[in-house]
Residue frames as qw, qx, qy, qz and C-alpha x, y, z in Angstrom:
[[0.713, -0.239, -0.351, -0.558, -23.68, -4.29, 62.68],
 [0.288, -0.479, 0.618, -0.554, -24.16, -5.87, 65.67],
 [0.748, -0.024, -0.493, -0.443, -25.22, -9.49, 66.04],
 [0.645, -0.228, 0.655, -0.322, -25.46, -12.55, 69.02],
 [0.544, 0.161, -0.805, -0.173, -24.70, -16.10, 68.06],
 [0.683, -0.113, 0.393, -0.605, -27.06, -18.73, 69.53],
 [0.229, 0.232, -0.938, -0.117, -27.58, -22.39, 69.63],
 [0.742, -0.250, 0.246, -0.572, -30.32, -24.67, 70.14],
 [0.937, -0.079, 0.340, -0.009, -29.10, -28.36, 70.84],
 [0.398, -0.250, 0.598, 0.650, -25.52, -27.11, 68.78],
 [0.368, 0.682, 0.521, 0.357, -27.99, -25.68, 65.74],
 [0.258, -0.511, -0.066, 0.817, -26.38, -22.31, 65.91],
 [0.372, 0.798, 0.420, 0.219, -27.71, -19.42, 64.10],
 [0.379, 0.064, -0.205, 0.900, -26.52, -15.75, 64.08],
 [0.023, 0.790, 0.612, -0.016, -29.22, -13.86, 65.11],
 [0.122, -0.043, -0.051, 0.990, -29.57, -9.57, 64.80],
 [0.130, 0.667, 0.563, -0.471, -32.48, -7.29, 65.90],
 [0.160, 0.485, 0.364, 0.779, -33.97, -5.49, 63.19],
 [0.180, -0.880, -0.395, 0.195, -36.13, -3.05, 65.76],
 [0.175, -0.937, 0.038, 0.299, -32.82, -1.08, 65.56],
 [0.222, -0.627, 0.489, 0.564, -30.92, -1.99, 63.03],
 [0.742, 0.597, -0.105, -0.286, -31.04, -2.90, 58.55],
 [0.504, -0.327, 0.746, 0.288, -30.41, -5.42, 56.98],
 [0.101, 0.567, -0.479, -0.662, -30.24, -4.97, 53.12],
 [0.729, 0.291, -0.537, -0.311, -30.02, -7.77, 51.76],
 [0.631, -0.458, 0.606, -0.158, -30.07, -11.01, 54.37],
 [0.974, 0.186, 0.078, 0.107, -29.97, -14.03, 51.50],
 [0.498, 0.566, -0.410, 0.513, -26.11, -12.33, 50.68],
 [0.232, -0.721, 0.468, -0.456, -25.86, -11.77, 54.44],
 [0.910, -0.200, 0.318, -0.174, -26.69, -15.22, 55.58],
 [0.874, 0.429, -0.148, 0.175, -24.08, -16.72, 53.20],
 [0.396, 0.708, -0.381, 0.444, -21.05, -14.67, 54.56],
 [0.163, -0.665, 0.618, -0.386, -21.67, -15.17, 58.03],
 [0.894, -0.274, 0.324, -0.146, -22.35, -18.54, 58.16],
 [0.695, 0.549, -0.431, 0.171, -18.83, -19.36, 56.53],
 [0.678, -0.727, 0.028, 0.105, -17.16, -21.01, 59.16],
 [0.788, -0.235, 0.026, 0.568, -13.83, -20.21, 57.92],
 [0.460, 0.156, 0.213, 0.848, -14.58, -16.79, 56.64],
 [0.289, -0.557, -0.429, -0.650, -17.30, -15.89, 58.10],
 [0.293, -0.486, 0.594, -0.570, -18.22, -16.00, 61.87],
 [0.219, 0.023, -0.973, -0.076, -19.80, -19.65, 61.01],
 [0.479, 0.095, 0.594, -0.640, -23.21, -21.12, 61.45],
 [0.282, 0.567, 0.774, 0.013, -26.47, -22.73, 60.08],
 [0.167, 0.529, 0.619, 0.555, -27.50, -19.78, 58.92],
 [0.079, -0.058, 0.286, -0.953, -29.24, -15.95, 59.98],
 [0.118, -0.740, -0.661, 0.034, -32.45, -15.19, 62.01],
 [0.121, 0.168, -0.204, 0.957, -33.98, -11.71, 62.46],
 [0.285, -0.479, -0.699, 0.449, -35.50, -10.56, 65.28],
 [0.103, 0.170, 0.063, 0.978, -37.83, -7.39, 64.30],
 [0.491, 0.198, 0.352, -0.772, -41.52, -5.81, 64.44],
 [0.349, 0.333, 0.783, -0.392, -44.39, -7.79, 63.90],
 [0.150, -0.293, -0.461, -0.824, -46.55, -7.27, 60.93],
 [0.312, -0.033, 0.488, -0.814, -49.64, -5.54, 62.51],
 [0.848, 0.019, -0.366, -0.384, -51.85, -8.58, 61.10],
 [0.664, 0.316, -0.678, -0.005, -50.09, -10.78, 62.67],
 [0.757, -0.564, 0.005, -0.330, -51.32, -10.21, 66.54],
 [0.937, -0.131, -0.186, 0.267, -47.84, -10.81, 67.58],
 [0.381, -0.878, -0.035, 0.287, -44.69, -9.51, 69.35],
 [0.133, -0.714, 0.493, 0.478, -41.96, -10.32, 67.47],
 [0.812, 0.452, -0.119, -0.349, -41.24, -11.35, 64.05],
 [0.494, -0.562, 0.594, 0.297, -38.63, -13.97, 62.80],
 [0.853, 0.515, -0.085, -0.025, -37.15, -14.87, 59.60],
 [0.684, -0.352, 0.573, 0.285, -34.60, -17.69, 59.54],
 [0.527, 0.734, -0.407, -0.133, -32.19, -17.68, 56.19],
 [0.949, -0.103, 0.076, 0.289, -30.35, -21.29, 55.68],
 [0.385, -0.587, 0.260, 0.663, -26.53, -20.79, 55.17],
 [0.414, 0.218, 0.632, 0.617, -26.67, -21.06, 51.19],
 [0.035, 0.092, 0.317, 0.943, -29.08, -17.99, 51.20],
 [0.307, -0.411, -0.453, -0.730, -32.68, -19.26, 51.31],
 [0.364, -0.322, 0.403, -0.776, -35.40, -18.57, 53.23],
 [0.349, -0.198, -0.897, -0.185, -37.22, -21.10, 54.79],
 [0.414, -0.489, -0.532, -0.554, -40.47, -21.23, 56.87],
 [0.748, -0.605, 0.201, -0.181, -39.96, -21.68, 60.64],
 [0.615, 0.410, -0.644, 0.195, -37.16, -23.40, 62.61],
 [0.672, -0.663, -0.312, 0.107, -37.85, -25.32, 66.05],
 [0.725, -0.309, -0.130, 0.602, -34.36, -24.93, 67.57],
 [0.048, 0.302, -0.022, 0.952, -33.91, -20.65, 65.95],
 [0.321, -0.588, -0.214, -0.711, -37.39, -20.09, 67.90],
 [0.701, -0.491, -0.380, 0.351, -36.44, -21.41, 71.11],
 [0.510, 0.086, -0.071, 0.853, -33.24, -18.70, 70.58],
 [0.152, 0.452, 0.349, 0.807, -35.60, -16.17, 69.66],
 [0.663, -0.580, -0.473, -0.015, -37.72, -16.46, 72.71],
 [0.737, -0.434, -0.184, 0.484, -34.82, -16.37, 74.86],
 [0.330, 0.395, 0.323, 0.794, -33.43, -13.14, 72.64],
 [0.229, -0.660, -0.374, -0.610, -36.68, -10.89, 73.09],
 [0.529, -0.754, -0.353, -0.163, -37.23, -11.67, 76.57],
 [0.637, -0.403, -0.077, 0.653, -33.63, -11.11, 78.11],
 [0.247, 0.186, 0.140, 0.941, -33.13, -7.95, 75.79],
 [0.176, 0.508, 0.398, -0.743, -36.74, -6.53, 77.27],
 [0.204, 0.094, -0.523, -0.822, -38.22, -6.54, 73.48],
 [0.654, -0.239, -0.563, -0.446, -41.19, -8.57, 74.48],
 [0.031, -0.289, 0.848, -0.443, -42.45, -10.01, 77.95],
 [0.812, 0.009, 0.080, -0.579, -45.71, -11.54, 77.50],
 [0.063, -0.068, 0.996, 0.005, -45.32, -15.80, 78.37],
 [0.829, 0.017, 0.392, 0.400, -46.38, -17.48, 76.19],
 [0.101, -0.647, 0.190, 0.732, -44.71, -15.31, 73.62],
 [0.667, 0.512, 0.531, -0.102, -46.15, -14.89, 70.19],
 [0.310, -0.534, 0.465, 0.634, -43.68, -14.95, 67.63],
 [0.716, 0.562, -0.163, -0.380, -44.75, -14.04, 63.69],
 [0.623, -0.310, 0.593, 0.405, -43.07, -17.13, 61.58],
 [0.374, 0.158, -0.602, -0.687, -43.39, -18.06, 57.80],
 [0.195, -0.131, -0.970, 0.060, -45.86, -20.62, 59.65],
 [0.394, -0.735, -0.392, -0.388, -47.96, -18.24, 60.99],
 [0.138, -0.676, 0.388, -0.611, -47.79, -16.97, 64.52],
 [0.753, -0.054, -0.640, 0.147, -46.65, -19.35, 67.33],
 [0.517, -0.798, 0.056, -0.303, -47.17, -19.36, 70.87],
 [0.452, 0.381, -0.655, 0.472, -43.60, -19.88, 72.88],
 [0.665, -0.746, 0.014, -0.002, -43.92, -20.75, 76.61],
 [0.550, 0.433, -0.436, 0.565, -40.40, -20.20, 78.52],
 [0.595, -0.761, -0.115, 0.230, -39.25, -20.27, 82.43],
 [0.437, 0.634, -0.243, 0.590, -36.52, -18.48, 83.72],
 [0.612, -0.165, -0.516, 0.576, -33.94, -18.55, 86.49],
 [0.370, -0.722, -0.450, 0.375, -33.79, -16.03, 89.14],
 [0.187, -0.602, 0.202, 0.749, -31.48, -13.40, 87.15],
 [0.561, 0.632, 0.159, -0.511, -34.04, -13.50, 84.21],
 [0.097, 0.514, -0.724, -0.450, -31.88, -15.59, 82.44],
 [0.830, 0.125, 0.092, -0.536, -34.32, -18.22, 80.27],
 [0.279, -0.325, 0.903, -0.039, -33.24, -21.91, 80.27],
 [0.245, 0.207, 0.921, 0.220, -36.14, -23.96, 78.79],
 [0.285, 0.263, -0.236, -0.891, -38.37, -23.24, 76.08],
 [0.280, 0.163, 0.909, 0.261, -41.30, -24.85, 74.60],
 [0.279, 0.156, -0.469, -0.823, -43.05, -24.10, 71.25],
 [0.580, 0.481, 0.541, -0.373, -46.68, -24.80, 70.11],
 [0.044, 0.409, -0.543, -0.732, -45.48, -25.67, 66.44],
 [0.525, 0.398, -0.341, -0.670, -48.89, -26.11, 64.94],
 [0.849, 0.167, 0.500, 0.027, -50.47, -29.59, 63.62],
 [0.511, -0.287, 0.725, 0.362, -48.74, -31.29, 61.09],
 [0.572, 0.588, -0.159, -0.549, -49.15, -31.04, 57.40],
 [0.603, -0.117, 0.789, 0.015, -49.96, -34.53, 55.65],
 [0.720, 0.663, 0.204, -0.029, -51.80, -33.95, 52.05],
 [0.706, -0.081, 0.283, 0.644, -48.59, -34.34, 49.75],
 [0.368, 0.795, 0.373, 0.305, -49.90, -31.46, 47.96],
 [0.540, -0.840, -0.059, 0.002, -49.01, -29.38, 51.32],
 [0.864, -0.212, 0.062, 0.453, -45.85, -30.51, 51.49],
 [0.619, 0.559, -0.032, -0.550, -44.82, -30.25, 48.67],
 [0.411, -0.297, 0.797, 0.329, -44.07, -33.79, 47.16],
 [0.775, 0.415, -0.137, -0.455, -45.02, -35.62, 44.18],
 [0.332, -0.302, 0.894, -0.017, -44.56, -39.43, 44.43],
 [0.373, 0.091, -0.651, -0.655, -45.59, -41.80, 41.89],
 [0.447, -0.138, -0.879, -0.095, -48.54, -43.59, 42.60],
 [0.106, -0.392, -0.642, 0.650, -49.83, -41.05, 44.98],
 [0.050, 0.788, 0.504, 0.351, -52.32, -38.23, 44.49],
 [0.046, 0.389, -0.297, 0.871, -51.80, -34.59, 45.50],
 [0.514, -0.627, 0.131, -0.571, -54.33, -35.32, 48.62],
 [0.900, -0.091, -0.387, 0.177, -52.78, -38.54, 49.88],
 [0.628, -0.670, 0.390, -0.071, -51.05, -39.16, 53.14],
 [0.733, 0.541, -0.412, 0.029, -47.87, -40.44, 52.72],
 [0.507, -0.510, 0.599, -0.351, -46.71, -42.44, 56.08],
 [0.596, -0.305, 0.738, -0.080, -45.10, -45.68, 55.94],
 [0.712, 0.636, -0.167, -0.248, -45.12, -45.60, 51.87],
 [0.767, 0.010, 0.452, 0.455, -43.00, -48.41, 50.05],
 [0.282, 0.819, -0.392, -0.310, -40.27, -46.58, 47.38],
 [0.921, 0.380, 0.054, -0.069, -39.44, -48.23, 44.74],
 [0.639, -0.292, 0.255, 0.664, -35.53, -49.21, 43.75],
 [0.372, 0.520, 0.327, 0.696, -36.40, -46.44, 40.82],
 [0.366, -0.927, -0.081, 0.005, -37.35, -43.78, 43.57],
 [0.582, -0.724, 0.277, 0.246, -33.56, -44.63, 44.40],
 [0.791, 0.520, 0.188, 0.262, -31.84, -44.20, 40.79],
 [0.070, -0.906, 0.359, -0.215, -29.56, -41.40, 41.97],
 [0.645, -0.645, 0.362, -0.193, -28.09, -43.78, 44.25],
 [0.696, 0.439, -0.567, -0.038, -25.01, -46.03, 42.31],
 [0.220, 0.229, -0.888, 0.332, -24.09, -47.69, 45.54],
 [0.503, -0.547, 0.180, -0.645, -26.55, -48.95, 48.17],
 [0.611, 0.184, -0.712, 0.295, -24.75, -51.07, 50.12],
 [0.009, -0.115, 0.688, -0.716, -25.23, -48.78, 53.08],
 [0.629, -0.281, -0.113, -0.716, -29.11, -49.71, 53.01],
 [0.791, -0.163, -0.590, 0.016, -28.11, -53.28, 54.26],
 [0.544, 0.070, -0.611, 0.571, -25.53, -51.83, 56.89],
 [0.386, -0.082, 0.447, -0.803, -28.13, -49.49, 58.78],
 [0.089, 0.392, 0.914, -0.050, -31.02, -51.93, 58.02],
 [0.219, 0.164, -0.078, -0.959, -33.14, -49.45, 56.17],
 [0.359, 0.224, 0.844, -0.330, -36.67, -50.29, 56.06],
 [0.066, 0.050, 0.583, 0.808, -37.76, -48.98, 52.24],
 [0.019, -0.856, -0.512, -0.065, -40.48, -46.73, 53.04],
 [0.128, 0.136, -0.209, 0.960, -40.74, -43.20, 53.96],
 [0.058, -0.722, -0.634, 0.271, -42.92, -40.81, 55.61],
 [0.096, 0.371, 0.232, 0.894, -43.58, -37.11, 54.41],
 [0.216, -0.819, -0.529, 0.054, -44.38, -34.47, 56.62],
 [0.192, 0.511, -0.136, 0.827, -44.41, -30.48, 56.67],
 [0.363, -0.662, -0.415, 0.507, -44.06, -28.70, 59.87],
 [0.520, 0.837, 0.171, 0.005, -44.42, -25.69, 57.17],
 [0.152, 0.703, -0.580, -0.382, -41.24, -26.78, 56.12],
 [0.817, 0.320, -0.391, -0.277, -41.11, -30.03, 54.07],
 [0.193, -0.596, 0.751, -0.207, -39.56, -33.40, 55.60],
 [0.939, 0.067, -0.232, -0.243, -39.14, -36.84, 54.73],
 [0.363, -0.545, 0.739, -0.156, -38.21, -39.53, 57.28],
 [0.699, 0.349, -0.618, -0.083, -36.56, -42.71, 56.68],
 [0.857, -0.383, 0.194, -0.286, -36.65, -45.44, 59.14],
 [0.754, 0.247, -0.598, 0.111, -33.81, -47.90, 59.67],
 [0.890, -0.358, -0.266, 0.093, -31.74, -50.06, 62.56],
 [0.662, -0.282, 0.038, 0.694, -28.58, -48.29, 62.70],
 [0.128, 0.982, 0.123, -0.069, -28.32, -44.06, 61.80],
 [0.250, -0.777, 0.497, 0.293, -24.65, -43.86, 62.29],
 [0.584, 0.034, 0.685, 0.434, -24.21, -46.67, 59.19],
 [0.534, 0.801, 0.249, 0.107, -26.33, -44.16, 56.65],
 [0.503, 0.114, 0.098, 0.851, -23.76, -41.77, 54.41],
 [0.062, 0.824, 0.489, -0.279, -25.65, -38.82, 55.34],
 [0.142, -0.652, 0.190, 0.720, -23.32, -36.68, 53.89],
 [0.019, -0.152, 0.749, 0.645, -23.53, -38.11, 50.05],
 [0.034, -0.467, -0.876, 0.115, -27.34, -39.54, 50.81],
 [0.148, 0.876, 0.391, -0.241, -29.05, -36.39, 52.00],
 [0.019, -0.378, 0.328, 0.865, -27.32, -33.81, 49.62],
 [0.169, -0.132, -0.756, -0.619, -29.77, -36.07, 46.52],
 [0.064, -0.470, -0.853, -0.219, -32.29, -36.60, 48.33],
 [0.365, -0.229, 0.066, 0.900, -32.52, -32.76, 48.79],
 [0.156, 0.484, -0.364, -0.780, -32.68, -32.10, 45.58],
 [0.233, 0.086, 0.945, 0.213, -34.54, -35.28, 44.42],
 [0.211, -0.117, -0.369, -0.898, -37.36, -34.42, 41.68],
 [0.339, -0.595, -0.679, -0.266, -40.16, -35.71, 43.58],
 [0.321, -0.710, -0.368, 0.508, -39.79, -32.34, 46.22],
 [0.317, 0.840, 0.361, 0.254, -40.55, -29.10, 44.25],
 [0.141, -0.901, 0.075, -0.404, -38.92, -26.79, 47.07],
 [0.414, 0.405, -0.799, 0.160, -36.56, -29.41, 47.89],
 [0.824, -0.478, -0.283, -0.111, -36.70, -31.54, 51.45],
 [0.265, -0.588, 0.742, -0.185, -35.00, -32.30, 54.95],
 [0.662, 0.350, -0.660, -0.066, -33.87, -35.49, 55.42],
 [0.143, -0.440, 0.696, -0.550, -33.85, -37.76, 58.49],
 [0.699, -0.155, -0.697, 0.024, -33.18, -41.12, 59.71],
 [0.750, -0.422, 0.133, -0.491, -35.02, -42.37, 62.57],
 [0.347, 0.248, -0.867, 0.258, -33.48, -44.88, 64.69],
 [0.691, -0.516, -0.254, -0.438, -36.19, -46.53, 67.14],
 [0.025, 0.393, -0.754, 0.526, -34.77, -47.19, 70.57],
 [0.003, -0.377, -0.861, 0.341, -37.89, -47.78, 72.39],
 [0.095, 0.706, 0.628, 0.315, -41.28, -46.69, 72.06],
 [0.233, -0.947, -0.112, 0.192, -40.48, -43.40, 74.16],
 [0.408, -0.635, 0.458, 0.469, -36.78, -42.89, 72.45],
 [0.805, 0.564, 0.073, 0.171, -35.73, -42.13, 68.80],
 [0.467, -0.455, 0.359, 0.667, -32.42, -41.41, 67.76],
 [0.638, 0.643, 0.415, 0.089, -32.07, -39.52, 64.39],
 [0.479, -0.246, 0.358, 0.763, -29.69, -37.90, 61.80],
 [0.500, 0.658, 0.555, -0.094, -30.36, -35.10, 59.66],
 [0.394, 0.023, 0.449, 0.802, -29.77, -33.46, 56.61],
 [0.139, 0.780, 0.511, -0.333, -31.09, -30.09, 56.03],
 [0.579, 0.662, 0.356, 0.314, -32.27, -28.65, 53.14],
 [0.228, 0.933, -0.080, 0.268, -30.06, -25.67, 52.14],
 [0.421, -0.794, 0.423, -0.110, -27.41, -25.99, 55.51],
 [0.262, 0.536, -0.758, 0.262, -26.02, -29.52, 55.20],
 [0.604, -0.221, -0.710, 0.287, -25.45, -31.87, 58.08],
 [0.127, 0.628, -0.354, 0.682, -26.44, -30.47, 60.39],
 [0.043, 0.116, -0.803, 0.583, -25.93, -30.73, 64.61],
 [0.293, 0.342, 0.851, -0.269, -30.01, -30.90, 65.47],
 [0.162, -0.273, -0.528, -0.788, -33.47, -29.75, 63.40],
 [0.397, 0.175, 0.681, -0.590, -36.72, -28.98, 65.99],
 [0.493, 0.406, -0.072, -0.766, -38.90, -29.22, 63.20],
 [0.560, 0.389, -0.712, -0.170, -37.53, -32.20, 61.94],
 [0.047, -0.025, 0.928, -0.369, -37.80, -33.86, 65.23],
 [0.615, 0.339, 0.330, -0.630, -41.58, -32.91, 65.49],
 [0.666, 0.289, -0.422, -0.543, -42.08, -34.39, 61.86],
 [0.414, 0.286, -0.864, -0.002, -40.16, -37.68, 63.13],
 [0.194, 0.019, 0.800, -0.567, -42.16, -37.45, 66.03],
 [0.695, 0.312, 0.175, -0.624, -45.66, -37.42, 63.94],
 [0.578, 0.371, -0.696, -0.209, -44.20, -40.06, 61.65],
 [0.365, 0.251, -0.894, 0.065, -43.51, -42.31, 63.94],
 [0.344, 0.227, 0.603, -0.683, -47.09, -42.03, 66.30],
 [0.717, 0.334, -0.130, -0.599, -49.29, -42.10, 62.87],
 [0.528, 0.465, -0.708, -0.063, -46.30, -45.68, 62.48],
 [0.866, -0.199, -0.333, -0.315, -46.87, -46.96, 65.28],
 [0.806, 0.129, -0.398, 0.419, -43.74, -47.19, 66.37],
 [0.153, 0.092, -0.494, 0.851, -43.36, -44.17, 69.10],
 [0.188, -0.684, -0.530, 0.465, -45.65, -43.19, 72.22],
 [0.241, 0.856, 0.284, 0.358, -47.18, -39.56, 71.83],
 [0.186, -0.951, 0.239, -0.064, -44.67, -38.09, 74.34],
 [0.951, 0.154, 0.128, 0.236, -41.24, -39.07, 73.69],
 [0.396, -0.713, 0.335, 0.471, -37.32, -38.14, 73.45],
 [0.721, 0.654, 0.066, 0.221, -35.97, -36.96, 70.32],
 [0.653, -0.574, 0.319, 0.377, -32.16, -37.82, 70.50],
 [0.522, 0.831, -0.066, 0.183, -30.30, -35.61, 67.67],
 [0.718, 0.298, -0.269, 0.568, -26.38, -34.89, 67.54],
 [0.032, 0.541, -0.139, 0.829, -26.48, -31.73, 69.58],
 [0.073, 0.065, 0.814, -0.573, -28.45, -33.54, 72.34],
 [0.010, -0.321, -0.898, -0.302, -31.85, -34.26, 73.07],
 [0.395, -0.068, 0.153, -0.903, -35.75, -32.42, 73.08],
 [0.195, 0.205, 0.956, -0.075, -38.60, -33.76, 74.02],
 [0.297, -0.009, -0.275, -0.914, -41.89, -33.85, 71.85],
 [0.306, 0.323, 0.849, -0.286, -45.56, -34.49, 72.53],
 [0.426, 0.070, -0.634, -0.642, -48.11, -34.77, 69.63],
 [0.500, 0.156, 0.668, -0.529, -51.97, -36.35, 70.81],
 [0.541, 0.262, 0.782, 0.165, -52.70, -37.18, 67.36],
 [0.227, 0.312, 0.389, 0.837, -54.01, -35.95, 64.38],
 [0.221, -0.791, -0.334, -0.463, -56.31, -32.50, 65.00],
 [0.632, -0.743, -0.086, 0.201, -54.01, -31.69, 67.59],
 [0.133, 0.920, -0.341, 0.140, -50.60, -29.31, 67.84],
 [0.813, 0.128, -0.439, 0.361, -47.14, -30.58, 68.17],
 [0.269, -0.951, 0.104, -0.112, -45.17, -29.08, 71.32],
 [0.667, 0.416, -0.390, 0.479, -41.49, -29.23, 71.25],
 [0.500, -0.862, -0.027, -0.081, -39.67, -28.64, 74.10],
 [0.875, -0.073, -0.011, 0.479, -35.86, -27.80, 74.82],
 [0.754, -0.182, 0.150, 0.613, -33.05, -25.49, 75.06],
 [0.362, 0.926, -0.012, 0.109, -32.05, -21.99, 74.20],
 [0.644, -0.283, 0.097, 0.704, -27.89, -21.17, 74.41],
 [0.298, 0.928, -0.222, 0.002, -26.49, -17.60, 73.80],
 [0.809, 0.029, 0.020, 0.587, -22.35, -18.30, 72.73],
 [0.418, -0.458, -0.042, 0.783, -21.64, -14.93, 72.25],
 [0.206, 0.939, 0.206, -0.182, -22.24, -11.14, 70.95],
 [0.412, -0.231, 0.230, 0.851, -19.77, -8.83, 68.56],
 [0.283, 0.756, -0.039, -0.589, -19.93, -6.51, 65.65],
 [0.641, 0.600, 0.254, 0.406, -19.77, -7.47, 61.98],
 [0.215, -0.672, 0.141, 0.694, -17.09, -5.91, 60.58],
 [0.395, 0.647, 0.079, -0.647, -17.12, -3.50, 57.39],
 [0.383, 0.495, -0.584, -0.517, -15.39, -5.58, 55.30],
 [0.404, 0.097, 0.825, -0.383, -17.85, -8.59, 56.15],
 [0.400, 0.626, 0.385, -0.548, -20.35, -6.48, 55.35],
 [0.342, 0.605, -0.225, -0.683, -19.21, -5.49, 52.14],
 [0.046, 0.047, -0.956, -0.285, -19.10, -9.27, 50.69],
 [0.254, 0.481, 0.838, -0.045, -23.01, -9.49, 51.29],
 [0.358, 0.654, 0.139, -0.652, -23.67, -6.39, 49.02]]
C-alpha cells in the first residue's frame, strides 16, 4: 500500500488515496502507522478518495486520530489534502471543495511556478456555541447556552490532586467551549509552558462533562493580534499544532475580548493566521501544507491492522 506523509505546522498525518487503492479497516490502520517506534509514526491517517455524489465536492477526507477514532475535520490534515489532490492532478478547481465530517469546505491555495502549493487557506465554517452542539454538559448551564468566559468551579477540577501548576501559569478559572465540528475547550492563563499538559489534558479529555470527549488548549495572550497556545488532542496526545483548535481559540478569544478578529495563532509547530468577523460569519484559517515523504506499507504492517 502506498502512502505520503505530510505535515501541517509539524501535525503530521499519513495520508493514502483511496481513488486507487482499499483500505479495510482504517481505525486498525491508523493505530499501526502512527506508532512512532513501530509504525512509520504520526498523529494519525487521512484518506483522500471520491466524493459522495451529495456532497457537490471533489474530494473526500476522513482523518482517523492515532488511537483509532474518527473525528470530524482537521485544519492542519486539510491544508495537506489540498496540496495532495492538486499536485497529484486528482482535483484542480481553486477554491477546492473538499467533503469533511463538517460538511463540504471550500480550500483556496497558490502555487509556485512548478505547481508545487505553498499556502493554503480553509473556509472552516462558523463556529458552534449551543453546548448542546458541542457536546458538553456543565453544571449550571442549559443544553442551549453559550459557554465563553464561564467560571469552573474547584469541583469541575476534582480529578486534579495537585494544582499548584494553576498558580505557576496564572490560570484564569474559566473556560470557553467551542466546536469547529469537533469539540474544544480553551483555557486562558499567563504562562502555557508552566501548564502539565501532558497529565492535565489526558483528564480533561476524558472529563464527564464532554460526552465524545474534548481538545484541550491553553491560550497565552501576547497582544491583542498574538496568542500563543498548547494543545492536547483528543485521541493523539500532545500534540505539535491543531488548525481547528486554533480557530476555536481564535473565536474564544474575539467573543472575550481579548484578541482582534485577524490575528496570529502561535502553536509548537509554528504559526497560522486566523480571521473570524464575528458571530454569523465563517472562520478562515490560513497556513502551510509540507509533504516529508512517500513509500509503501509493508505486508507485515499491514497484517497488524487486520
Amino acid at each position: 500500500m502506498q502512502f505520503t506523509k505530510m505535515h501541517g505546522l509539524e501535525n503530521d498525518y499519513i495520508y493514502i488515496d483511496t481513488f486507487t487503492q482499499c483500505v479495510p479497516d482504517p481505525v486498525a490502520l491508523s493505530r499501526v502507522v502512527s506508532d512512532r517506534y513501530a509504525g512509520i509514526g504520526s498523529d494519525g491517517l487521512i484518506l483522500i478518495g471520491a466524493p459522495d455524489a451529495s456532497a457537490m465536492a471533489d474530494v473526500r477526507m476522513r482523518m482517523f486520530n492515532a488511537d483509532g477514532s474518527e473525528a470530524q475535520m482537521c485544519g492542519n490534515g486539510i491544508r495537506c489534502v489540498a496540496k495532495f489532490a492538486i499536485e497529484r492532478h486528482l482535483a484542480s478547481r481553486n477554491p477546492l471543495r473538499v467533503q469533511t465530517g463538517r460538511g463540504t469546505l471550500n480550500v483556496s491555495w497558490s502555487a509556485d511556478a512548478q505547481g508545487q502549493v505553498q499556502e493554503v487557506s480553509v473556509d472552516m465554517g462558523l463556529p458552534i456555541l449551543e453546548m448542546a452542539k458541542i457536546p458538553a454538559k456543565i453544571e449550571g448551564f442549559s443544553p442551549q447556552d453559550q459557554v465563553i468566559g464561564a467560571p469552573l468551579s474547584a469541583m469541575w477540577w476534582s480529578f486534579d490532586t495537585d494544582s499548584s501548576w494553576k498558580q505557576a501559569c496564572g490560570y484564569e478559572a474559566q473556560v470557553s467551549l467551542v466546536s469547529m465540528g469537533n469539540p474544544h475547550a480553551i483555557f486562558w492563563c499567563n504562562d502555557v509552558s508552566q501548564v502539565p499538559l501532558a497529565r492535565i489534558g489526558a483528564m480533561i479529555e476524558k472529563h464527564a462533562s464532554f460526552p465524545q470527549r474534548v481538545n484541550a488548549h491553553f491560550a497565552q495572550r501576547d497582544s491583542s493580534k498574538r496568542v500563543i497556545m498548547r494543545t492536547w488532542e483528543r485521541g493523539s496526545g500532545i500534540t505539535r499544532a491543531c488548525g481547528t483548535g486554533a480557530c476555536a481559540v481564535l473565536v474564544a478569544g474575539v467573543l472575550e475580548k481579548k484578541l482582534d478578529n485577524n490575528c496570529e495563532l502561535v502553536l509548537l509547530g509554528g504559526a497560522l493566521r486566523g480571521e473570524w468577523a464575528g458571530l454569523g460569519h465563517s472562520v478562515i484559517m490560513s497556513g502551510p501544507a509540507v509533504e516529508v515523504c512517500h513509500g509503501t506499507i509493508s505486508k507485515q504492517l499491514l497484517e497488524k491492522a487486520k
